[in-house]
Biopython code that builds the backbone (N, CA, C, O; Angstrom):
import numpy as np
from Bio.PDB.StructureBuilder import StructureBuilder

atoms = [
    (1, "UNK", "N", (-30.897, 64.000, -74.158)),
    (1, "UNK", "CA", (-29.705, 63.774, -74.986)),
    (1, "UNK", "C", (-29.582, 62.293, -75.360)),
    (1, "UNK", "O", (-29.306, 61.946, -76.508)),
    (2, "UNK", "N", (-29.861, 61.159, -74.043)),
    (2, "UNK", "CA", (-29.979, 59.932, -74.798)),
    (2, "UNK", "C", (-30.833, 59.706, -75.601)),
    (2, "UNK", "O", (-30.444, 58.971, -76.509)),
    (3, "UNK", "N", (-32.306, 60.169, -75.693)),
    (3, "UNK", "CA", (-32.976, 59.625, -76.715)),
    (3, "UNK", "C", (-32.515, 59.955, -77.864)),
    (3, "UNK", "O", (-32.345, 59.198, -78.820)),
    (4, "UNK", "N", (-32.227, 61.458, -77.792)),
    (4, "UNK", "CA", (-31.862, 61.709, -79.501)),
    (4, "UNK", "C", (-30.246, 60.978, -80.166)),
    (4, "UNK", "O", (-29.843, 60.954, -81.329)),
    (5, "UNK", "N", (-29.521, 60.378, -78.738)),
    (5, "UNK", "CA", (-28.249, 59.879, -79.336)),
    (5, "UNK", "C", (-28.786, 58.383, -80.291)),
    (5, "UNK", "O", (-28.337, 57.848, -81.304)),
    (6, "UNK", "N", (-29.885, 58.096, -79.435)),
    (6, "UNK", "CA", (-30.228, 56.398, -79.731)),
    (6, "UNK", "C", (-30.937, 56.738, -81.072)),
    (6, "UNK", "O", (-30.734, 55.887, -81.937)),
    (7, "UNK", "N", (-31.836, 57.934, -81.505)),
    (7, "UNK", "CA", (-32.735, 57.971, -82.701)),
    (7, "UNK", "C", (-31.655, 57.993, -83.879)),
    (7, "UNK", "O", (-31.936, 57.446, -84.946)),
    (8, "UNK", "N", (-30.258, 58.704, -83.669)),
    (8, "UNK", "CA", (-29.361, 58.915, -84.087)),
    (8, "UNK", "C", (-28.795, 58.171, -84.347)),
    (8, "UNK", "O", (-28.307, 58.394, -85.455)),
    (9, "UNK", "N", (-28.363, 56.832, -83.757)),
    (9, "UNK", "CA", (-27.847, 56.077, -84.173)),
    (9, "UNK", "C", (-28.925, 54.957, -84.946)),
    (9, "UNK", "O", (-28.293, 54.463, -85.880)),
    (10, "UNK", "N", (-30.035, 54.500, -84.902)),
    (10, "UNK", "CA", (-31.323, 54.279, -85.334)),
    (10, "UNK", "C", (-31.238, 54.680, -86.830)),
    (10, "UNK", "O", (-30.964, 53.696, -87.516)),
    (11, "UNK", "N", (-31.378, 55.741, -87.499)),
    (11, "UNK", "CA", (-31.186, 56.403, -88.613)),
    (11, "UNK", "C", (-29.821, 55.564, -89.074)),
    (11, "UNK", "O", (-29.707, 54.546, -89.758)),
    (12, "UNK", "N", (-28.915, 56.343, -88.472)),
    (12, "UNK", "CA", (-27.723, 56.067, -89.452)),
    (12, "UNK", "C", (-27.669, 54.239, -89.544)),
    (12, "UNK", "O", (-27.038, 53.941, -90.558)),
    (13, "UNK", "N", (-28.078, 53.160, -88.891)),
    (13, "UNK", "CA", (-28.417, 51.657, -89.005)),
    (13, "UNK", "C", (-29.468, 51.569, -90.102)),
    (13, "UNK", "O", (-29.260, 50.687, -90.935)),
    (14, "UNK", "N", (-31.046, 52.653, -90.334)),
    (14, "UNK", "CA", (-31.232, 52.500, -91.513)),
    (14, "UNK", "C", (-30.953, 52.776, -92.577)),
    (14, "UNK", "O", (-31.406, 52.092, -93.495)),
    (15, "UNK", "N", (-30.002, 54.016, -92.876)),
    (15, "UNK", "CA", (-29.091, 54.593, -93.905)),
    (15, "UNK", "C", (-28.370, 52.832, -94.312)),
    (15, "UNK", "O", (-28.713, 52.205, -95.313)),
    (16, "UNK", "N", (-27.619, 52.454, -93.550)),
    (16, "UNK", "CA", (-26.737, 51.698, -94.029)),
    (16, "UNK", "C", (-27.043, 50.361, -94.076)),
    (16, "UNK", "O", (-26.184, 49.546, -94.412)),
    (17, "UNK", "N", (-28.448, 49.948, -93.706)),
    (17, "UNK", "CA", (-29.279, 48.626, -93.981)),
    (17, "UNK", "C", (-29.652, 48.927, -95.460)),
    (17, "UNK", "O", (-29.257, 48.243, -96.405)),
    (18, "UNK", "N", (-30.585, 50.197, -95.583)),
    (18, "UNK", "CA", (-30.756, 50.532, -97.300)),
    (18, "UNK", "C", (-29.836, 50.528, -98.142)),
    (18, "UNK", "O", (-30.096, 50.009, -99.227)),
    (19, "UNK", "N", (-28.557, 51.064, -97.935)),
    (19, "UNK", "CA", (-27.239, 50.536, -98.523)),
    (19, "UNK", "C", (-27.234, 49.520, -99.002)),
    (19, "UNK", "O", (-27.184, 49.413, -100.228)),
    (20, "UNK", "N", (-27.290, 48.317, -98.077)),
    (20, "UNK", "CA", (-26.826, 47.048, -98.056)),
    (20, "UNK", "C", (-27.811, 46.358, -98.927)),
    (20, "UNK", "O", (-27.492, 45.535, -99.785)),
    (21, "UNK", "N", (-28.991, 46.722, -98.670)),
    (21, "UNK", "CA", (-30.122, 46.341, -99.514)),
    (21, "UNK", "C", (-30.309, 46.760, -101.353)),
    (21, "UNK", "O", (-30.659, 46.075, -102.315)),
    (22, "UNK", "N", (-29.887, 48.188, -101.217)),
    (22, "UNK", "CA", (-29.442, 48.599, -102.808)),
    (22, "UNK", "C", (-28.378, 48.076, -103.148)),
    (22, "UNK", "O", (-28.558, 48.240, -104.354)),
    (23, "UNK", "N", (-27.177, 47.457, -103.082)),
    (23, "UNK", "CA", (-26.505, 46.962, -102.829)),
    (23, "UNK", "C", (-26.968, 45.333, -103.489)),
    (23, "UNK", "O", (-26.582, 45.030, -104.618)),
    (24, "UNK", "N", (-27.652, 44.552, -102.823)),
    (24, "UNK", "CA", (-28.299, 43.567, -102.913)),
    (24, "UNK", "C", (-29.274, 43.423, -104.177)),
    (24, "UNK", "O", (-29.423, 42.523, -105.004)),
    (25, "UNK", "N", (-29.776, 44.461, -104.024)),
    (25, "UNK", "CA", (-30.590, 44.466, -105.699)),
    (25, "UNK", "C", (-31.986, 44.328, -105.332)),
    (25, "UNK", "O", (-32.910, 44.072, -106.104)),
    (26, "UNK", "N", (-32.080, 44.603, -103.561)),
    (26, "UNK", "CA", (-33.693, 44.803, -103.331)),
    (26, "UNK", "C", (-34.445, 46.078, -103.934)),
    (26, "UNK", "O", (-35.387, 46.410, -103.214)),
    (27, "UNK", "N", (-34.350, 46.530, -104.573)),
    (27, "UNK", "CA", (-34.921, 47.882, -105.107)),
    (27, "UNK", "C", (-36.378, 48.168, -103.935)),
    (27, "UNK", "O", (-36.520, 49.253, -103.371)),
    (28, "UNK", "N", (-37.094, 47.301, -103.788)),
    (28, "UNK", "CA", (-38.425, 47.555, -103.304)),
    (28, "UNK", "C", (-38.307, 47.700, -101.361)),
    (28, "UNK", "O", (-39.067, 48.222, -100.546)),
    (29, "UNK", "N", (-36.940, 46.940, -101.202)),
    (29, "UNK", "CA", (-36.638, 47.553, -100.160)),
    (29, "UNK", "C", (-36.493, 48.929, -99.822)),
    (29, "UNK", "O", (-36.985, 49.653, -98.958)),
    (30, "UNK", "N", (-35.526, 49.111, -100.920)),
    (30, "UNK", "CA", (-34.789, 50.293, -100.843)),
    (30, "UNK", "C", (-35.210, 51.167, -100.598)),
    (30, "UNK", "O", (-34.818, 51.945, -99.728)),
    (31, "UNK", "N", (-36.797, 51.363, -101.816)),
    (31, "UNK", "CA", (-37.500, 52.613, -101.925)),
    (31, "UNK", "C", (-38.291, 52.510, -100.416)),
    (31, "UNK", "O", (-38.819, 53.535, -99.985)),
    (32, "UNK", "N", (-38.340, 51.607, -99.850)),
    (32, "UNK", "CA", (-39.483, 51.778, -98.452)),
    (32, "UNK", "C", (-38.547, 52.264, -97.443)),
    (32, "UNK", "O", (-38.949, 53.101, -96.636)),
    (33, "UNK", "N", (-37.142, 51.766, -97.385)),
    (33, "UNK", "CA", (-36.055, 52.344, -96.248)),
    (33, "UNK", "C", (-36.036, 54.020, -96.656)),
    (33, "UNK", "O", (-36.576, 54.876, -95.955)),
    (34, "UNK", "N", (-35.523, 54.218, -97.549)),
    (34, "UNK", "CA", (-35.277, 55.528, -98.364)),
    (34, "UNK", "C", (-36.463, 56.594, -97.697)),
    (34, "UNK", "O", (-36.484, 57.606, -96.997)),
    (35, "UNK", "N", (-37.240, 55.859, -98.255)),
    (35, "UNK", "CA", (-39.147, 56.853, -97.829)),
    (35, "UNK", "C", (-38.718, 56.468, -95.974)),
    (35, "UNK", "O", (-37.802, 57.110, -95.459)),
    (36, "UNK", "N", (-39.258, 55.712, -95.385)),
    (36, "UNK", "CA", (-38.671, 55.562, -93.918)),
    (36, "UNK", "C", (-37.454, 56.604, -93.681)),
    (36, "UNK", "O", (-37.436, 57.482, -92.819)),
    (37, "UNK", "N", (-36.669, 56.384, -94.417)),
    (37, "UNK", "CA", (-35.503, 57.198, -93.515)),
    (37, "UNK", "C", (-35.529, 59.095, -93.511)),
    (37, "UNK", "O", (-35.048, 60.018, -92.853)),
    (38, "UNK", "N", (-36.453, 58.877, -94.742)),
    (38, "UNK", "CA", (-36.819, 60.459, -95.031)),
    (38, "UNK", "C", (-37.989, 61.048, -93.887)),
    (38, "UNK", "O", (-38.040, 62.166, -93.376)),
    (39, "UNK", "N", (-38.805, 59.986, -93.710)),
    (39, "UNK", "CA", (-39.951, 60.478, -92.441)),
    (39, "UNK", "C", (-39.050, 60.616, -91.087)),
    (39, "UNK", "O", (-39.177, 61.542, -90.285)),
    (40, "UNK", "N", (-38.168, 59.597, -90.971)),
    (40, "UNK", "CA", (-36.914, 59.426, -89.838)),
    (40, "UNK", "C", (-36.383, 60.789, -89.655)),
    (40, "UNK", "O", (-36.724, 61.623, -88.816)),
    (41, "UNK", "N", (-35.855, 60.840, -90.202)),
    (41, "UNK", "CA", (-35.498, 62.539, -90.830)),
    (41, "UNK", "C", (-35.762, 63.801, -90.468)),
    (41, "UNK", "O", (-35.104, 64.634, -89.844)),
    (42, "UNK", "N", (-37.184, 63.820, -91.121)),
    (42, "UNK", "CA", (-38.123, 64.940, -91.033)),
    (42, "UNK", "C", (-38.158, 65.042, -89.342)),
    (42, "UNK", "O", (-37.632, 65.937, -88.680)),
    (43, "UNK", "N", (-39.174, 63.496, -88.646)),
    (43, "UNK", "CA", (-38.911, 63.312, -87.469)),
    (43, "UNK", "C", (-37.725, 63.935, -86.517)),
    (43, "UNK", "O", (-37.996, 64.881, -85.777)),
    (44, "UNK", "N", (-36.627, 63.471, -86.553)),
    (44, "UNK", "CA", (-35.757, 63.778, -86.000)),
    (44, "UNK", "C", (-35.428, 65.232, -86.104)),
    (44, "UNK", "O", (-34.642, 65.543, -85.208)),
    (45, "UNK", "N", (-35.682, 66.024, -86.717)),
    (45, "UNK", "CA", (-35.399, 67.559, -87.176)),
    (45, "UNK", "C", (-36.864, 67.939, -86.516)),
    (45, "UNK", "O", (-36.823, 69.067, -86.024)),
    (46, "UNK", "N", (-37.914, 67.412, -86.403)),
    (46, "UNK", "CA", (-38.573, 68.307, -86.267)),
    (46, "UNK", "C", (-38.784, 68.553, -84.495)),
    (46, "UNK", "O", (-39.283, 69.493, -83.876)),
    (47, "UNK", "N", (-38.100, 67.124, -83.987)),
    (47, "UNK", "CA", (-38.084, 66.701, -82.277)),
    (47, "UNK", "C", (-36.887, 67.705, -81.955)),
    (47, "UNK", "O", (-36.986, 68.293, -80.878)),
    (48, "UNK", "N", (-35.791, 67.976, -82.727)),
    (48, "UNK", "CA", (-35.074, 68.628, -82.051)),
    (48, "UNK", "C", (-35.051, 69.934, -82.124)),
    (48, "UNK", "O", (-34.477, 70.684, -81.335)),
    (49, "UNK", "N", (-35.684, 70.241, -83.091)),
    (49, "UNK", "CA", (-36.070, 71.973, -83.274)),
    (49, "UNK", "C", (-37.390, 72.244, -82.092)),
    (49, "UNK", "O", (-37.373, 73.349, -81.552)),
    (50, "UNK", "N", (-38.514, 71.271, -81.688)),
    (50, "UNK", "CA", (-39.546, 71.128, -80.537)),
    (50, "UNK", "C", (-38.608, 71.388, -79.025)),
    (50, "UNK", "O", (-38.781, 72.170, -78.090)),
    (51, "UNK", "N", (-37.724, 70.502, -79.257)),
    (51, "UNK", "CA", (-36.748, 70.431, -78.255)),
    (51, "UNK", "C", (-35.728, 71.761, -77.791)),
    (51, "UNK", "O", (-35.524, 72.202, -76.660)),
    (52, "UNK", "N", (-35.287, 72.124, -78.853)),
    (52, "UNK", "CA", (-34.318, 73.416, -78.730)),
    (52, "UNK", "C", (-35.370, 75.259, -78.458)),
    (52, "UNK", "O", (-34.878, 76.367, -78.242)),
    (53, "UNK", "N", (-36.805, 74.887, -78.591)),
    (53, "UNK", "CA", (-37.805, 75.618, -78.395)),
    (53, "UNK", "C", (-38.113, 75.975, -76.951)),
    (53, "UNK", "O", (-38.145, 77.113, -76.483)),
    (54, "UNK", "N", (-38.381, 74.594, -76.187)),
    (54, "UNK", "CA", (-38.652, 74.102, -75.101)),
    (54, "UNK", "C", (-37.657, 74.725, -74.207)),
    (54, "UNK", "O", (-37.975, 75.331, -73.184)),
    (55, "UNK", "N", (-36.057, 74.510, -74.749)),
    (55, "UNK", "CA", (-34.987, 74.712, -73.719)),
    (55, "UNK", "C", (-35.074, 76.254, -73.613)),
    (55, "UNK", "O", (-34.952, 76.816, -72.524)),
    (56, "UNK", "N", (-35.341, 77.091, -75.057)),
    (56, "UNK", "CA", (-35.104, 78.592, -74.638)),
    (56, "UNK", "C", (-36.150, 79.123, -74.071)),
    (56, "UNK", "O", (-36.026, 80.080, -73.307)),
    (57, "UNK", "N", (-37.516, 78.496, -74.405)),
    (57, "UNK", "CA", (-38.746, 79.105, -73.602)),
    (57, "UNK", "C", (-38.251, 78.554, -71.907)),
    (57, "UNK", "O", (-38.124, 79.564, -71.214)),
    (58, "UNK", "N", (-38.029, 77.599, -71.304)),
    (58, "UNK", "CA", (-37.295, 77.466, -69.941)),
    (58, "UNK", "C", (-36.355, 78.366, -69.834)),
    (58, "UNK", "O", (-36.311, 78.735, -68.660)),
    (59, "UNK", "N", (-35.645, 78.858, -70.427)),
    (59, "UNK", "CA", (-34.344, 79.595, -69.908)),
    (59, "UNK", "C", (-35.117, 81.062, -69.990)),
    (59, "UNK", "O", (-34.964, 81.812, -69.026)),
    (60, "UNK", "N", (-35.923, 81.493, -71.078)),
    (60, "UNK", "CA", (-36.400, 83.150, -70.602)),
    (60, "UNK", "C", (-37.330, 82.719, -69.294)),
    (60, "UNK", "O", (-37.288, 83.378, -68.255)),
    (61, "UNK", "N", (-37.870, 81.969, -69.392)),
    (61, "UNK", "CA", (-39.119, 81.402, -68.291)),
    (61, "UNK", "C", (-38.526, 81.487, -66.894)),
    (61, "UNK", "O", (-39.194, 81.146, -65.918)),
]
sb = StructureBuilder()
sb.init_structure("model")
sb.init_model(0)
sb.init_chain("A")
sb.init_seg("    ")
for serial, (resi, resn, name, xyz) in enumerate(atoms, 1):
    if name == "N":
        sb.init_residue(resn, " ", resi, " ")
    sb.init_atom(name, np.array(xyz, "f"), 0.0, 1.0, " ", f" {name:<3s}", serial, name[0])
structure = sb.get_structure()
């Protein structure tokens, strides 16, 4: 539960760094946070669906 609170909060710091950066008028930032936050993303969805797998194969197990 802590790791995924910390990846969680991780994400939403790059959500709102890319903000700050579109915002700013880095465009070339942007698009690399944006792409980053989308692999972040994917990542994070795909650890907790691995994760929520794990818990029910233990619980029939």
């Amino acid at each position: 539960m802590k790791l995924s609170k910390q990846i969680l909060i991780f994400a939403i710091l790059l959500i709102v760094a890319s903000i700050i950066l579109f915002l700013l008028g880095w465009e070339v930032w942007e698009i690399i946070s944006s792409i980053g936050g989308i692999i972040i993303a994917i990542l994070i969805f795909y650890s907790i669906e691995h994760l929520r797998k794990k818990a029910t194969t233990k619980k029939k197990g």
